[in-house]
C-alpha positions as CSV (number, residue, x, y, z in Angstrom):
1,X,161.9,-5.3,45.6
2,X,160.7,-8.3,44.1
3,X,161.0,-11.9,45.2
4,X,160.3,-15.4,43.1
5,X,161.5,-18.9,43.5
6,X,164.5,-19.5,44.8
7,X,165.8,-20.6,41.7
8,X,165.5,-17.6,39.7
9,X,163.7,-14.9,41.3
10,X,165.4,-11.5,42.3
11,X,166.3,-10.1,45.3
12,X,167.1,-5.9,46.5
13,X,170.3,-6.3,44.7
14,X,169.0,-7.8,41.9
15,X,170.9,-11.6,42.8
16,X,168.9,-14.7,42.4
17,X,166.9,-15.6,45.7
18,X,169.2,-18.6,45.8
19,X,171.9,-16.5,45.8
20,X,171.3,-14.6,48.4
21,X,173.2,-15.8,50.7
22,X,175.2,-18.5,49.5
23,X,173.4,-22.4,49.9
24,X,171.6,-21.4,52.8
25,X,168.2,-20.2,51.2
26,X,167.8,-23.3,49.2
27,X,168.7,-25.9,52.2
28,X,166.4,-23.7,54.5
29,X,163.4,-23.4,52.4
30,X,163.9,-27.6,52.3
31,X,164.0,-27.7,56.2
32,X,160.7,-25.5,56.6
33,X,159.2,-27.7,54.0
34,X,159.7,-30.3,55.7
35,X,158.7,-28.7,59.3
36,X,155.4,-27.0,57.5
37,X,154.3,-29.8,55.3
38,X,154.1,-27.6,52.5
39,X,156.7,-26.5,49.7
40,X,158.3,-23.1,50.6
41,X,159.8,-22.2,47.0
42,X,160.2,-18.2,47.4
43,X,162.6,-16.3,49.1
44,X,160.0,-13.5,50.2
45,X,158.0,-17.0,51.8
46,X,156.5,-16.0,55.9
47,X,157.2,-18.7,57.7
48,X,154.0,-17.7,60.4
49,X,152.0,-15.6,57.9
50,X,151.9,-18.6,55.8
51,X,150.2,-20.7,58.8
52,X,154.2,-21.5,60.6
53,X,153.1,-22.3,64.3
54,X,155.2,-22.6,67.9
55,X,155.9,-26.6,67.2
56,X,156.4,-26.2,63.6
57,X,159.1,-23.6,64.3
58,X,160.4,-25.4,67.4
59,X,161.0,-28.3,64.8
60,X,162.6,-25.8,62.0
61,X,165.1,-24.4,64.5
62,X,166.0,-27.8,66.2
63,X,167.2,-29.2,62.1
64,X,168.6,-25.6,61.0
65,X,170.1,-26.3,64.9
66,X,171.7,-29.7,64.1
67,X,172.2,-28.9,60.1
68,X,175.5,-26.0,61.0
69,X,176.1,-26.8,64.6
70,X,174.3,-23.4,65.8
71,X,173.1,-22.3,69.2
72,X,170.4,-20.9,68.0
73,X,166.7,-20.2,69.8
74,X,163.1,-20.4,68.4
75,X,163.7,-16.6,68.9
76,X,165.4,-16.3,65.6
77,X,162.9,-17.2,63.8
78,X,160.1,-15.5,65.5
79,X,162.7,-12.4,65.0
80,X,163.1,-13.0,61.3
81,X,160.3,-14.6,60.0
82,X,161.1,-14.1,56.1
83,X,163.4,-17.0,54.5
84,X,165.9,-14.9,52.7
85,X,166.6,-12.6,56.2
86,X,166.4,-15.8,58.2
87,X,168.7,-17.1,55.5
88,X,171.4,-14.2,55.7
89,X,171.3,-14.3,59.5
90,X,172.2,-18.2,59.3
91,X,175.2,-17.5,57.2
92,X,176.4,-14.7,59.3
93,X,176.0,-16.9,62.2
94,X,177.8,-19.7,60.7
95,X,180.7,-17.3,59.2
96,X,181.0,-15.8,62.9
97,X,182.0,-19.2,64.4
C-alpha cells in the first residue's frame, strides 16, 4: 500500500487518495487542518499520531458534525484515526441517511 497527497497519491486499489471516497478526503483533510493548525495533505495522515489531541478532535468532529448533518461522536474518530478510513466511514454514513 502506498499513500501520497491527496491529490495524486495511490491508495490499496490503486485510486488517487482523493478519490477514495468521493469529495470527502479532500474536504476532511481541510477540516483537520483547520482543527490541528497544521496542513494534513496525505491520505495515510494520523490524526493523534501526528500530535491530534481530545479538543482538537472534539473540534474536527463538531465541523465534519455540522458539514453533512451527522450524529456522529468523538468516538469515530478515536476509532478511525487514519484520514482515508475516517474518510470512507463519512461517506458510508452520509449514503446510509
Amino acid at each position: 500500500m502506498t499513500t501520497g497527497p491527496l491529490t495524486g497519491g495511490t491508495t490499496e486499489a490503486g485510486t488517487t487518495a482523493a478519490d477514495a471516497a468521493g469529495p470527502y478526503p479532500a474536504r476532511i483533510a481541510e477540516l483537520w487542518s483547520a482543527a490541528l493548525g497544521t496542513p494534513v495533505t496525505a491520505a495515510g495522515h494520523d490524526f493523534f499520531a501526528d500530535g491530534g489531541d481530545s479538543f482538537q478532535a472534539a473540534l474536527a468532529t463538531a465541523t465534519v458534525r455540522r458539514e453533512w448533518g451527522l450524529e456522529i461522536t468523538v468516538q469515530l474518530l478515536i476509532d478511525h484515526p487514519v484520514l482515508r478510513e475516517y474518510a470512507e466511514r463519512v461517506a458510508r454514513l452520509v449514503d446510509e441517511r
